[in-house]
Structure formats: C-alpha cells, structure tokens
C-alpha positions as CSV (number, residue, x, y, z in Angstrom):
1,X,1.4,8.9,-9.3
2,X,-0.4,6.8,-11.4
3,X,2.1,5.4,-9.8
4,X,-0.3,2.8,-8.5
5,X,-3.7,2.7,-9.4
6,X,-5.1,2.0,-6.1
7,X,-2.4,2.6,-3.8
8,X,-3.5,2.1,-0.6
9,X,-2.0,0.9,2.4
10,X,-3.4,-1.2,5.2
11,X,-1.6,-3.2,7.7
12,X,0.3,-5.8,6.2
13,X,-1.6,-9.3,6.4
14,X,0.6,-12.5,6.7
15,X,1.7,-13.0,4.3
16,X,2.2,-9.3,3.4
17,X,0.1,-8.2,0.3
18,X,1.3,-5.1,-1.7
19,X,-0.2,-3.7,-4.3
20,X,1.7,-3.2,-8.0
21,X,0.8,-0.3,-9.4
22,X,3.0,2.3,-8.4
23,X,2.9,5.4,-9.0
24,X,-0.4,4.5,-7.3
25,X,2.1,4.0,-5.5
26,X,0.7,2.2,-3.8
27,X,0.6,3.6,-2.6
28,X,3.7,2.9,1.9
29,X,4.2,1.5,4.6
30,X,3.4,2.6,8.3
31,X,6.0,4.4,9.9
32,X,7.7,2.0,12.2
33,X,10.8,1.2,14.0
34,X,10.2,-2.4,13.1
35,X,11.1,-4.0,9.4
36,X,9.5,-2.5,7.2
37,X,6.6,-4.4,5.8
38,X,4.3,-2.4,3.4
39,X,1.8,-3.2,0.9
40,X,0.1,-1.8,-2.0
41,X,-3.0,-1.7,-3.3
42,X,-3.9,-1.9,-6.7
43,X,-6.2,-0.3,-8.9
44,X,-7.2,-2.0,-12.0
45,X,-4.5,-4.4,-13.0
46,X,-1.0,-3.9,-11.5
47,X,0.5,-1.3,-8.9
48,X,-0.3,2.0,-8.7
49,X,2.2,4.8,-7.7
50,X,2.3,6.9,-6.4
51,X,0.9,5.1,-4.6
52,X,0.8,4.1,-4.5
53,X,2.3,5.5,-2.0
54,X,3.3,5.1,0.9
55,X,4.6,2.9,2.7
56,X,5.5,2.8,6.3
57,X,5.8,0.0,7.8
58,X,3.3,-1.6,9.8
59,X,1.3,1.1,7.6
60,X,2.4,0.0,4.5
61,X,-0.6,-0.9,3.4
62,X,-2.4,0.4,5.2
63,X,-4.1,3.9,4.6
64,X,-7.8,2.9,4.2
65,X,-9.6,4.6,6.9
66,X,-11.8,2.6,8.8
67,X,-12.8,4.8,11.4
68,X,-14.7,8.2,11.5
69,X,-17.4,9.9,9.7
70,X,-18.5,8.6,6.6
71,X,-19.9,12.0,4.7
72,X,-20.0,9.2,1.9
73,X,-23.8,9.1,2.7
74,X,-25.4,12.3,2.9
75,X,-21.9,14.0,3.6
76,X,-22.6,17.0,2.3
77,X,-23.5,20.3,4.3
78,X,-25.1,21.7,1.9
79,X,-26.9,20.8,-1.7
80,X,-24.9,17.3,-2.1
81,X,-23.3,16.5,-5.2
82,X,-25.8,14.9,-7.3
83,X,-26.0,12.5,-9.6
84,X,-26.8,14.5,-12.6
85,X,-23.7,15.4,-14.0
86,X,-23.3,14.3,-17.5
87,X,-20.4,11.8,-18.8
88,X,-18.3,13.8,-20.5
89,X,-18.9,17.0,-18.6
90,X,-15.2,18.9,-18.9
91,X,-13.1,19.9,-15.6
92,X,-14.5,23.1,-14.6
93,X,-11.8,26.2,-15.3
94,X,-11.9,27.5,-11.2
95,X,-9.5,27.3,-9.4
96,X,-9.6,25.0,-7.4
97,X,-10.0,22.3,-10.1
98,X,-8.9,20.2,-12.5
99,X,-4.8,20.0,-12.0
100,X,-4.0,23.1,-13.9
101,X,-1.0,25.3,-13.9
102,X,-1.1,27.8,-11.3
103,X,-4.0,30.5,-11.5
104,X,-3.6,33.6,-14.1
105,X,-2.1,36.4,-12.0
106,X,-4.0,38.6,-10.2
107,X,-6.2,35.6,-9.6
108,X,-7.9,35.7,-5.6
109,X,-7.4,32.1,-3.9
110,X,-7.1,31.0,-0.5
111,X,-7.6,32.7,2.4
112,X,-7.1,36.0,-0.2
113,X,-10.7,35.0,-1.7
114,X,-13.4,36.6,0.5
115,X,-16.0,34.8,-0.8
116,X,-14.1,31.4,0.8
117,X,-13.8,33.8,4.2
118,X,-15.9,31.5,6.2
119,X,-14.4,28.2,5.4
120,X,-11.3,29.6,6.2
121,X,-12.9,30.7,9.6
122,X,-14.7,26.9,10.2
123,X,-13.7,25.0,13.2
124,X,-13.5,21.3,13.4
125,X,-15.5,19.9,16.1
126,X,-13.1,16.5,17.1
127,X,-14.8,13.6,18.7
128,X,-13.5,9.9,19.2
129,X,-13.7,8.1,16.1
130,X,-16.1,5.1,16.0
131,X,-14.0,2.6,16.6
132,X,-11.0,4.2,18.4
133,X,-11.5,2.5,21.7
134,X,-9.6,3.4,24.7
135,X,-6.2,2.4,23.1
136,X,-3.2,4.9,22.0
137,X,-3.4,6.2,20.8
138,X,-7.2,7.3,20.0
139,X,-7.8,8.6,16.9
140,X,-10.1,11.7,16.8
141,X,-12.6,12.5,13.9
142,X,-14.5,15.8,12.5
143,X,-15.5,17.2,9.0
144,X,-14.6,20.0,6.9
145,X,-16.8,21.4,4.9
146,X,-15.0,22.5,1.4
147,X,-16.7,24.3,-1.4
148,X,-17.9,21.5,-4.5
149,X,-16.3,24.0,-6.8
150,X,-13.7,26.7,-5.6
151,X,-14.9,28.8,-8.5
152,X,-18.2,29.0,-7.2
153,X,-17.9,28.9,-3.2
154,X,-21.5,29.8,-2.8
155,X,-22.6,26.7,-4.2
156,X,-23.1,23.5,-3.2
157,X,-20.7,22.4,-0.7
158,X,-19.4,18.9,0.4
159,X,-17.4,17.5,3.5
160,X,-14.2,15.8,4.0
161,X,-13.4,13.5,6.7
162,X,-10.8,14.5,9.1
163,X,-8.7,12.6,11.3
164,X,-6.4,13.7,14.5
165,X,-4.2,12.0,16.5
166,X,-3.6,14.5,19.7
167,X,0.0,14.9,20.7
168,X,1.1,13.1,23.7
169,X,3.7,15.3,25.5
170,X,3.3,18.4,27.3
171,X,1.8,21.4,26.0
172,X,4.7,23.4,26.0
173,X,6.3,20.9,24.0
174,X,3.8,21.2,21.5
175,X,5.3,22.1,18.1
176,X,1.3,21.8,16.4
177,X,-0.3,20.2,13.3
178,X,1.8,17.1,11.1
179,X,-0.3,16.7,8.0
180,X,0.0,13.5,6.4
181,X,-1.0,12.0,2.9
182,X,0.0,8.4,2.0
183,X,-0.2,9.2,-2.0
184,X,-2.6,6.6,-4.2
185,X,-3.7,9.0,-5.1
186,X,-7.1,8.7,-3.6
187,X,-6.0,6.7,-0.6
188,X,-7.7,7.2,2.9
189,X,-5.9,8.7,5.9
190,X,-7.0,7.3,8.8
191,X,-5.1,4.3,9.2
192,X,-1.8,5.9,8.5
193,X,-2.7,9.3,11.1
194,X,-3.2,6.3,13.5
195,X,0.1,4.2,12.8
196,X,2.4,7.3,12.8
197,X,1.1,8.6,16.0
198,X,1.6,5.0,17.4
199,X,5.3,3.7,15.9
200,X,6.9,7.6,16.0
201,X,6.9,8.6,19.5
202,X,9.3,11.7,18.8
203,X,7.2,12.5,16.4
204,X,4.0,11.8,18.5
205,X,5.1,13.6,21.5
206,X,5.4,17.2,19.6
207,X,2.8,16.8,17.0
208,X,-0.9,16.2,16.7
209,X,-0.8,14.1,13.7
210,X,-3.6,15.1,11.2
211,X,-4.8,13.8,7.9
212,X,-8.2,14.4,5.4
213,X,-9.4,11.8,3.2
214,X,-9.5,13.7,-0.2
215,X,-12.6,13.5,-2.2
216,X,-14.2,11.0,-3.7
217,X,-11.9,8.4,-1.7
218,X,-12.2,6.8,2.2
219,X,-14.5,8.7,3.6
220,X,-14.9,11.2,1.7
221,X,-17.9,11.3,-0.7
222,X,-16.6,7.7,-1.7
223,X,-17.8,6.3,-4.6
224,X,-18.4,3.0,-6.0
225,X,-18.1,3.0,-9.4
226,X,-18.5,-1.5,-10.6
227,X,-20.0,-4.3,-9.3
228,X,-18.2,-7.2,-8.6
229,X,-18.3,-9.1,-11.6
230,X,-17.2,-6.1,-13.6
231,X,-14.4,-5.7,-11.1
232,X,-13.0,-8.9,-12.0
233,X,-13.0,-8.5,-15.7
234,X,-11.1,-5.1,-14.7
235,X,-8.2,-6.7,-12.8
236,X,-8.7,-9.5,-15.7
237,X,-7.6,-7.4,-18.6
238,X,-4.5,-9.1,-20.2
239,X,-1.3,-6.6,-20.0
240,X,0.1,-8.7,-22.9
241,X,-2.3,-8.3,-25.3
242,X,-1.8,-10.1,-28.9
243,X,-4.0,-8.5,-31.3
244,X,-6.1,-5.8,-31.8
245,X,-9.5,-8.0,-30.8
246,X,-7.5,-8.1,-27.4
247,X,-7.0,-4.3,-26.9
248,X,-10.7,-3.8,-28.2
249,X,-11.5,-5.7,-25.5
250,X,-9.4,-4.3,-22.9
251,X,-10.8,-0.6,-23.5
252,X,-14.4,-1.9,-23.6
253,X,-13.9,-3.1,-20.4
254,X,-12.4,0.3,-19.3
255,X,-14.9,2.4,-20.9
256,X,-17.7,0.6,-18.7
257,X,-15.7,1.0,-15.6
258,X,-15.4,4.9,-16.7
259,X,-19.1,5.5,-17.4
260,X,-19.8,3.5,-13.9
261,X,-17.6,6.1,-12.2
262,X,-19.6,9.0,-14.0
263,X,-22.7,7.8,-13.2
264,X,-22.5,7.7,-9.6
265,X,-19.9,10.8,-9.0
266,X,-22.3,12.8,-10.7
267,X,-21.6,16.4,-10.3
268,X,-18.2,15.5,-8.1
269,X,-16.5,14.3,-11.2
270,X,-15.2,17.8,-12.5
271,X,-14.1,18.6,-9.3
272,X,-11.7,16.6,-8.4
273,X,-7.9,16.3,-9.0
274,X,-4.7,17.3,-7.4
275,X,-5.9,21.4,-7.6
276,X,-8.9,20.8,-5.8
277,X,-7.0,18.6,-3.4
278,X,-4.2,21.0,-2.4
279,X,-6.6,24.0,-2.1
280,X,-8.9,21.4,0.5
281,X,-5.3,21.2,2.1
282,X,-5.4,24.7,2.3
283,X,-8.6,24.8,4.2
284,X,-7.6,22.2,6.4
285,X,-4.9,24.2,7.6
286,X,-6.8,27.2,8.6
287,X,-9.6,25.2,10.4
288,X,-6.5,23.0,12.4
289,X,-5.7,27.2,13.8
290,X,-2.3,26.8,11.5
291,X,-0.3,29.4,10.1
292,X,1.9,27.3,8.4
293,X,1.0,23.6,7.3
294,X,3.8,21.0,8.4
295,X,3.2,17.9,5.9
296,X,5.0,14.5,5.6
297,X,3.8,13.1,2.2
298,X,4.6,9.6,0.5
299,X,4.5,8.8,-2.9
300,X,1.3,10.8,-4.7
301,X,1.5,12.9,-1.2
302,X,4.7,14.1,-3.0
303,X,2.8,15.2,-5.7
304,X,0.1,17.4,-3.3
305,X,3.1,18.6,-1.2
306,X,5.2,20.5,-4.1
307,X,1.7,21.4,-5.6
308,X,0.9,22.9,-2.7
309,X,3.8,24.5,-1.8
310,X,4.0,26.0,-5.2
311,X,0.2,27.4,-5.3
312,X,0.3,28.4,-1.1
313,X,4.2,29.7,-0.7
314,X,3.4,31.7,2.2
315,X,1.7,28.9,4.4
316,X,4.6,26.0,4.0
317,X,6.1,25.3,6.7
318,X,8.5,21.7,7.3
319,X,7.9,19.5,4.6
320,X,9.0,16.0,4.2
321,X,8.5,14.1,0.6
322,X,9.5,10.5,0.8
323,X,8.9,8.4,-2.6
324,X,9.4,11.2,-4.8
325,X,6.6,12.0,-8.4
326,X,7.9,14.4,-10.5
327,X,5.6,16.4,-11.9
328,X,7.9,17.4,-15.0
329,X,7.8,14.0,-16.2
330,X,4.6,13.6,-19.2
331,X,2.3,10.2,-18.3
332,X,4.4,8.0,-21.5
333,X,7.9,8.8,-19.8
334,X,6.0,8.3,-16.3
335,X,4.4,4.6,-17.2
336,X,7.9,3.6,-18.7
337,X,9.8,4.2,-15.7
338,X,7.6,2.6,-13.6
339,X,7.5,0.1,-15.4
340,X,11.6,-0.4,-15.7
341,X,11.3,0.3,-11.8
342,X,9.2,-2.1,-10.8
343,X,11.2,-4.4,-13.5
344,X,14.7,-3.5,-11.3
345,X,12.9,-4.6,-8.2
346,X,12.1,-7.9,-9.6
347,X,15.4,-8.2,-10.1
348,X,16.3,-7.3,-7.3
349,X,14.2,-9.9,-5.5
350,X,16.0,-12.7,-7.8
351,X,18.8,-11.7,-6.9
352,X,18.9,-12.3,-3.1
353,X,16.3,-15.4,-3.7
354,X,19.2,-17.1,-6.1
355,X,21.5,-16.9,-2.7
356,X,18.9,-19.0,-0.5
357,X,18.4,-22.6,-0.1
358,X,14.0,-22.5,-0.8
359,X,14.5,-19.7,-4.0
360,X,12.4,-21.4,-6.7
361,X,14.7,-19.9,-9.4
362,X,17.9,-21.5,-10.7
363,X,21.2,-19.9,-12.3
364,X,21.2,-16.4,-12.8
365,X,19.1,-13.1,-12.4
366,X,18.6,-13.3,-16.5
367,X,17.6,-16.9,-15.9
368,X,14.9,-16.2,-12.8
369,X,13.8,-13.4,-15.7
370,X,12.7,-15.7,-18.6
371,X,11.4,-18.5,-16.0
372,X,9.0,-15.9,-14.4
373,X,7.7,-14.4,-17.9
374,X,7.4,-17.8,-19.4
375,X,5.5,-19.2,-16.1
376,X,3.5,-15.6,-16.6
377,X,2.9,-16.4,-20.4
378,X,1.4,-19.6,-19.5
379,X,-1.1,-17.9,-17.3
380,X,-2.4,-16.3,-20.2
381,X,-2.5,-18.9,-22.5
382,X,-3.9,-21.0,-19.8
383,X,-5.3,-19.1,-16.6
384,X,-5.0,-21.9,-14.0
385,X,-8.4,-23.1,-13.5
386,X,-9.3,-23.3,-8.7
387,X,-13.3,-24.3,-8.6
388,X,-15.1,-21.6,-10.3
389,X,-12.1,-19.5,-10.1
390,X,-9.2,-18.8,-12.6
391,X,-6.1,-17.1,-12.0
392,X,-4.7,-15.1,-15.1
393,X,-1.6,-13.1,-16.1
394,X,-2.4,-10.0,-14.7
395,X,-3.9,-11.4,-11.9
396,X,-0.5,-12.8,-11.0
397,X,1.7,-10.4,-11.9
398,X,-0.1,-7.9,-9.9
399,X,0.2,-10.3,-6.7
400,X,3.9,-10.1,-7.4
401,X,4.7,-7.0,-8.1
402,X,2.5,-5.5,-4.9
403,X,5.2,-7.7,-2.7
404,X,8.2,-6.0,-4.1
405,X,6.6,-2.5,-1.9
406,X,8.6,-3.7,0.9
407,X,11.7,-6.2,1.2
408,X,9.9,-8.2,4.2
409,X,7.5,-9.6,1.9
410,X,10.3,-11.3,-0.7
411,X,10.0,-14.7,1.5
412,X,6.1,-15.4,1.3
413,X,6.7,-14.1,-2.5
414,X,9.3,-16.7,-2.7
415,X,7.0,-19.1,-1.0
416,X,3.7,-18.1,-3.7
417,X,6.2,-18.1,-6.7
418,X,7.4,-21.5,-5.6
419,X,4.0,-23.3,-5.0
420,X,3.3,-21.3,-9.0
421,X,6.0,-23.3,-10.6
422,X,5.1,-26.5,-8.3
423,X,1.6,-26.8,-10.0
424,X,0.0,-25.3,-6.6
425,X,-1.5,-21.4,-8.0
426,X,-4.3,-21.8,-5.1
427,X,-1.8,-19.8,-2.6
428,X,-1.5,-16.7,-5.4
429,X,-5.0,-16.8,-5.8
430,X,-5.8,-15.9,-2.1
431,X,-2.9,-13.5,-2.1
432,X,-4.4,-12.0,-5.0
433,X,-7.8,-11.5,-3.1
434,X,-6.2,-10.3,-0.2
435,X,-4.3,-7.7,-1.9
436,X,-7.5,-6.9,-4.3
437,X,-9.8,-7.1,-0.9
438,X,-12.1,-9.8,-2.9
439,X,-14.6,-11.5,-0.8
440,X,-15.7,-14.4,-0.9
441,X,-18.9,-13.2,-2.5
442,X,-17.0,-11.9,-5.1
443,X,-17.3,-8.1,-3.8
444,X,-14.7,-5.8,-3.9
445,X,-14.5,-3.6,-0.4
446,X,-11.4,-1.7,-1.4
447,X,-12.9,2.1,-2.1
448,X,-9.6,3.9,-3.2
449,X,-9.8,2.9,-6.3
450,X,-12.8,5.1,-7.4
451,X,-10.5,8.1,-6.4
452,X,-7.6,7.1,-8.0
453,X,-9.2,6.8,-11.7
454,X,-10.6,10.1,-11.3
455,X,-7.8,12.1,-9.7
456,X,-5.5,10.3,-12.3
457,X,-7.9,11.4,-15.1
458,X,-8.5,15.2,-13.9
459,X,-4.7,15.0,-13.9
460,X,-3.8,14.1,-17.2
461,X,-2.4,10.8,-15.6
462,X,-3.6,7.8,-17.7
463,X,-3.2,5.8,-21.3
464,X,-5.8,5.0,-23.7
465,X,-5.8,1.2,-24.3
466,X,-4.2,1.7,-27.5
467,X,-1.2,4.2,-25.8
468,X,-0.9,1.4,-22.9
469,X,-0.5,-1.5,-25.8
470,X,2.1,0.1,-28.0
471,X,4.2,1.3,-24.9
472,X,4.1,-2.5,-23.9
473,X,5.4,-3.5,-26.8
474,X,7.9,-0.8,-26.5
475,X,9.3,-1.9,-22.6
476,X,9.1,-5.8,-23.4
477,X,13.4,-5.3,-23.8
478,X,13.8,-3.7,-20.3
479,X,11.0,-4.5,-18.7
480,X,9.6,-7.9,-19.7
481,X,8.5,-9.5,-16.2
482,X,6.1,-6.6,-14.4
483,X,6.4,-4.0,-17.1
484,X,3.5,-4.8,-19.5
485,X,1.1,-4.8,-16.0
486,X,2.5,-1.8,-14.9
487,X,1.8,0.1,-18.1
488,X,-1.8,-1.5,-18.2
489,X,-2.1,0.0,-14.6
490,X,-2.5,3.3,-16.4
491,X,-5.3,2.7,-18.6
492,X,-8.2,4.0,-18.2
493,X,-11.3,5.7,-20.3
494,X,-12.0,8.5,-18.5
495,X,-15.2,10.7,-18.9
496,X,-13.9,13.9,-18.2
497,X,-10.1,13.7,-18.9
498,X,-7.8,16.4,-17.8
499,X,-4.8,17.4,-20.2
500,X,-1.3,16.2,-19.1
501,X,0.5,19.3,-17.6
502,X,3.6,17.8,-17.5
503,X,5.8,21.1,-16.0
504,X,8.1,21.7,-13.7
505,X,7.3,22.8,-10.1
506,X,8.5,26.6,-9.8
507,X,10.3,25.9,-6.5
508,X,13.1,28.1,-6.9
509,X,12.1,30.6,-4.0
510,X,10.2,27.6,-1.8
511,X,11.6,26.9,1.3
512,X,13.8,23.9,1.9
513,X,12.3,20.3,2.2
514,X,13.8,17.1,3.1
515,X,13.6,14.8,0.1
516,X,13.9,11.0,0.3
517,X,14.3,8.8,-2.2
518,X,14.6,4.8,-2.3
519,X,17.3,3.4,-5.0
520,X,15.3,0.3,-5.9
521,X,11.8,1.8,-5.8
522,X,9.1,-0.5,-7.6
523,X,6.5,2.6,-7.6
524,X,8.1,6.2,-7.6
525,X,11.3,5.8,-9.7
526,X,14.9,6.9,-7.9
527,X,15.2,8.6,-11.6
528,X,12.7,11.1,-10.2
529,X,15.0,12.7,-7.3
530,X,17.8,14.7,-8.9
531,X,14.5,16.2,-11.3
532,X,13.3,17.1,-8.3
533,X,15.8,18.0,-6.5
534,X,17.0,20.5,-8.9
535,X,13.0,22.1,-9.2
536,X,13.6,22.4,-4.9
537,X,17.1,23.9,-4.9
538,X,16.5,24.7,-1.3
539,X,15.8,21.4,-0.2
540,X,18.6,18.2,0.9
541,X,18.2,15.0,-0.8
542,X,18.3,11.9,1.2
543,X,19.3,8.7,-0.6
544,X,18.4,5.3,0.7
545,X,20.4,2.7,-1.0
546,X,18.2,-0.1,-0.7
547,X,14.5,-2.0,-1.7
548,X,10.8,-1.0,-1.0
549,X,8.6,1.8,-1.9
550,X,9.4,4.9,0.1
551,X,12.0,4.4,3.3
552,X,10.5,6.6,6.1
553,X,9.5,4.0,9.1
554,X,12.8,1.8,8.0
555,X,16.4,2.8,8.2
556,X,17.3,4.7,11.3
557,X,19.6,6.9,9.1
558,X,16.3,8.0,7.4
559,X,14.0,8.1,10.1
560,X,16.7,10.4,12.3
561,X,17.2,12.8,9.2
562,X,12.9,13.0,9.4
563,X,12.4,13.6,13.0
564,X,15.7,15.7,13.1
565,X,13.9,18.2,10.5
566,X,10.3,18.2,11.7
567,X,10.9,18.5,15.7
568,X,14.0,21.4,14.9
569,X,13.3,22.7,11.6
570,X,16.9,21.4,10.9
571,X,18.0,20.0,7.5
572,X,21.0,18.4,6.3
573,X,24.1,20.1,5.7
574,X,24.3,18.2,2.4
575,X,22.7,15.4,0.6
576,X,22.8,12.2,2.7
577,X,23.1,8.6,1.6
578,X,21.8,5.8,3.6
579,X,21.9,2.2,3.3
C-alpha cells in the first residue's frame, strides 16, 4: 500500500526500470511464462507498495493504460466534478467513501440501495480501444458511470474507464468475468487486462479478462496535480535529512504538491479512497452481467480484494491475492517494514552480485552495505552534477530500489551501480528518468501518482515530514541502504486526510482465497501473510521462496496453484511452498 507511491507497471524497458516505493507497490509484473521482469513506478521519492503492486512479468511495470476512453476530459455523465472543492474539505461520511470501517448496521449499500438501482442495471457498451489494432489479443473499452458520492447517488456522477479482454475459447467453455487490479494504488488497468490475456492462455481461454481504472488515476478523471519543475523538487527531497531546516523544507515541498492536487481534483478529492473504490468494484460487477466477481489482485489490489470481500460477502466469488497488504498493520509499523523489506532485497541483490565476476562490490554482504550507503551519502553531500542536470540521493536510491521489483533486473542494476562507483552516474540518471517517465522537456507523463497521494491520504496511509524523519532515524540500524527513501515514500501533506483505520479484515465467514506471498518482497512485506492468513482462515497460503515483488507470471509452482483455482474453483489442500 503506500507500499509504493506510484506503483505502476508498464512493460519493462531495457534495462528494466522498477519503481521503489512499495507498498505503492509498485506497484507487478505482467503475468508471463517468461522470467519475470517487473518494474515499479514511483511516486514521490522511492517505491511505492503496494504497489506498488504488481508485478507480472512482462507487466511488471506495466499497468498504465494507454488505450481507451479518456473520461479524464469531460468524463463525466453528468454535472462533472468541479473544481470548487475547498482544500481542506473532510472525506464525506457516505458510504462509499473515505476508507472507513464497514457501514453502521442496518446501513443500505449495493445493489440493496434503491436509489443506486440503475447503476446497478447500466450496461457497458464495449468497442475496440483506440489503439488495439488487429493484434491478440484486442483489448475492448467502455465506461461506467459511478455515483461522485455514494451517499448522494442523485448527484453528480462521473465515469470510469473500463477495459475487456474477450475470452478466446468456446462459449461453452466460458467460465465469465477475471477482474484484475495491479495495486499502486491508483495504477491504471489497461496494460495489465492486455498482458494477462496475452501471456495466460489457460486463463485467457475461460475468462474475459476485465479491469477499471479507479478514480482519479489512468483514465479515469486523471489528475495532474505539479508542473515539471515542482515534480523534480518532489523526487528531490533528501530521505536523509540532517536538520530541521532540511525537513522544513521537505514538507514545504509536500504541502505545495498537496494543495496542487486540491486544486485541480476539486470536488473528486473527498471521494476517493479504497471505500469508494471497492463499492465502483461493485458496480462494475453488475454492469459485466456478474453474480459473483472473480478478482486476481496484486499488491494494493490485495488491499481492494479483502475490502471488498469484507463489505460485498455475497458477491465473492474466486479470489486470488498475490503480494499481500495487511490492513491490520497502522502506517508507522507499515513504512518500517517496507522499509526493512526493501533493505532484505538489497541484500539479497549483494548477495548473488558478490558470487559474479562484473559485481561492483567486494567482501561481504555487510561490506556491499556500507559501500552503497557511503556512495549514497556522497550523492547528497555532492549530487553529481550531468549538464544542467544533477543526480541526488533520492534520486538514486529510488533507481535502485525500483530494480529489486523483479530479480531479471539485478544485472543492468549491477551494470548502473558499477558505472556509480566508476565516476560514470550519467547511466542512473537516464534510468532514473525512465523509471520517473521524465522527458526530455522536463515533463513528467507518469499520471498514477495523482491517485496514489489521494487514495493513500483518504486512507489514512501517509507520514507527516516530521513522522517520516524520526522513523528514519529510527530504521538507519536495519535498514540503512533503501530504508530512509522508502520511509520518505510515505510523506505527504494531504488536504483532506483520512484517519488510519488500521483493523483487521473480519474474514472469518469469507470464502476461501488463494494467498501468495514472496519471501524477499521489496514492496508488500512476507511479514504480512501469516496476519493475513489468520484474518482469511478459509483461504491456503502459497509461499514463494524467492526475490521480486509479487510471484504470479513466474514460478510454474505458483502459476499452476493460480490457474488450478480460478478455472476449477480448486484450492490447496494445505499451504504450499514454492521455490
């Protein structure tokens, strides 16, 4: 969850660019039966989770929907969200908003709220999207229009853009709707609707694979909240900071980029948040002709999944949750195991790099540690100076941890980390504005991260720039490398902040799911699955013994325990272990 600030994954570039901040996580990859090469996307400084999520292979990065209808401009169906909603303004109490506990009993939602009865009833009108071409597979587009605020459905209304991927096999064979969400949050769907349908034939075959760009993010009402030059004082803000001047600074830049965000989502901004997300799930699934929504979510997607299993028991149907948040966990405990995550995969990384012949490290894991945080000190004593640019701290240890989302990118990190300690930082630079989507004329053309600051504030997700600098002073033992930019990751100012309802889900009468975990997980923490686990009793565990940020799309033990479960409603007899 915060798990990466701007989680989003797009097709791996060479070489691969993930993004750090995790629970943004970032953030996955795209379901493949090749290696598994994701990367993240990152929101202000580092990874994001929950992020970002996500990770599939050839997806890994690569969420951002470039296809279909943009309802960014003049999206909405009815009175559009305007732009007079005050900074400030608090999450409205529907609901359908903010990321509250579940509604007081006796409270009508859902398709038992007759005043939502005909956006239930809506049907999506599916067309080839833009740029699908006449390649499989073509992705299909449509809209669905959602309430603005689910505690006023007769108001104005907005649309979300929808994505479908027909299934290829036989009608009979047809089992009906996948829904998928790559986490961020606030990452688009498109891209990964389109990979899954491609590398996941079994999958394919049975399933029209689906997927809704939540609001406020891809094409959905997006929002951009800074120009570019305050972009790059955002992704600029030093995660070591050494005085108080230096924190000052850090929130002022924070508090503009907050106040940018409220100024343009205008009357959006109290409505949106993982509440108002799973109940436009809900919607979705009526207007796809659904009885049951079948859902494969990755990192923040694991988030909307339980959410929405918890608030819509009656309409779950198979559920898969790879790259698992827990939603018991309160934002300081959150940030510091990321942070100690992402801290383990660096080590991780070493480790193998100290057994090869071109590893720019020498002696031990301990040793690769203090070389890469005095190399990272330097930076910010000294950002290396490449014509008018300048590569800083966070800068690079953003670049770094966004390659650690998926093992197929440790040999161009090795290569980046090399030509660092070589005197060469122009090679980190680019990977840096690859993996921040920099132009050249200094414009930033990612859009997730918009929807991340907003969903992670309605959700009670972030640190205040004085919270983010004590906790890195706290994790400098355990997590000295990435840690510090992890935690920064998480601040933010936000103009309508949402209280942290850290609780467990209530899962205890849910059906089963099939869990997945990753051992070494930069963005959603392996701490996470037993907590989990033991909120799900009904569900199996699977545990991948291995690297990357979520496994789906990579080991075949994983992948057969996923397609096992959503083409026969089978699960596990017991908690599995791969490797």
């Amino acid at each position: 969850m915060n798990p990466s600030r701007s989680a989003a994954h797009r097709p791996s570039p060479t070489p691969p660019i993930p993004q750090l901040r995790p629970l943004q996580p970032p953030q996955p990859q795209a379901p493949a039966a090749a290696p598994r090469g994701r990367t993240a996307r990152r929101r202000h400084g580092i990874p994001a989770l929950l992020a970002p999520a996500i990770a599939l292979a050839v997806l890994a990065a690569g969420c951002t929907s470039d296809d279909g209808p943009d309802t960014a401009k003049g999206g909405n169906t009815s009175a559009a969200p305007g732009t007079s909603g005050a900074p400030g303004t608090p999450p409205g109490n529907g609901t359908g908003t903010g990321t509250g506990n579940p509604p007081p009993a006796g409270t009508a939602y859902g398709q038992d709220n007759p005043a939502l009865k005909d956006f239930y009833a809506q049907k999506l009108q599916w067309q080839p999207c833009p740029s699908s071409g006449s390649a499989a597979p073509v992705l299909q587009c449509a809209a669905l229009q959602v309430p603005l605020d689910y505690a006023a459905p007769t108001g104005k209304t907005i649309r979300l853009a929808v994505y479908r991927a027909p299934a290829t096999g036989a009608p009979s064979a047809r089992i009906g709707s996948l829904a998928v969400n790559p986490g961020g949050p606030g990452s688009g769907v498109g891209g990964l609707v389109e990979r899954i349908a491609g590398n996941q034939p079994k999958l394919a075959e049975r399933y029209d694979i689906v997927g809704f760009d939540p609001r406020g993010s891809g094409r959905s009402s997006r929002i951009v909240c800074a120009d570019g030059p305050l972009m790059d004082r955002l992704q600029s803000i030093d995660p070591t900071p050494a005085d108080a001047a230096e924190v000052a600074s850090a929130a002022g830049v924070l508090k503009e980029f907050g106040q940018g965000c409220a100024s343009r989502m205008g009357d959006l901004l109290p409505h949106i948040g993982t509440a108002t997300a799973i109940d436009d799930m809900d919607v979705f699934r009526a207007a796809l002709g659904e009885d049951k929504l079948n859902y494969l979510g990755m990192s923040y997607g694991t988030r909307l999944g339980s959410h929405y299993a918890e608030r819509h028991p009656s309409h779950v149907g198979r559920f898969v949750l790879d790259g698992l948040v827990d939603s018991s966990v309160d934002r300081i405990t959150m940030a510091r195991e990321q942070a100690e995550a992402f801290d383990l995969a660096f080590r991780a990384f070493a480790a193998d790099c100290l057994q090869l012949a071109d590893c720019p490290f020498t002696g031990t894991v301990a040793d690769a540690t203090v070389r890469m945080r005095r190399a990272l000190d330097e930076l910010d004593r000294n950002p290396a100076k490449i014509g008018v640019r300048r590569l800083d701290e966070g800068m690079a240890a953003s670049v770094i941890g966004s390659y650690l989302y998926s093992r197929s990118a440790w040999e161009p990190l090795r290569i980046l980390i090399g030509s660092l300690f070589t005197g060469s930082p122009r090679p980190l630079l680019d990977a840096f504005d690859s993996y921040a989507d920099r132009g050249r004329d200094g414009a930033y053309r990612d859009s997730t991260l918009p929807g991340y600051f907003e969903i992670s504030c309605a959700d009670g997700q972030t640190l205040t720039a004085a919270e983010a600098a004590d906790l890195t002073r706290d994790i400098m033992a355990t997590a000295p490398v990435l840690g510090p930019g992890v935690v920064w990751s998480w601040a933010a100012d936000c103009p309508a902040p949402g209280p942290d309802r850290a609780r467990p889900i209530a899962g205890a009468d849910l059906p089963g799911m099939l869990l997945i975990s990753t051992t070494r997980d930069p963005a959603t923490p392996h701490v996470n699955a037993p907590r989990v686990a033991a909120q799900l009793p009904k569900s199996v565990l699977v545990t991948y013994d291995g690297d990357g940020h979520v496994a789906f799309g990579g080991p075949a033990c994983v992948d057969g325990a996923v397609v096992t479960f959503l083409t026969t409603g089978k699960l596990p007899a017991a908690p599995l272990t791969c490797s």
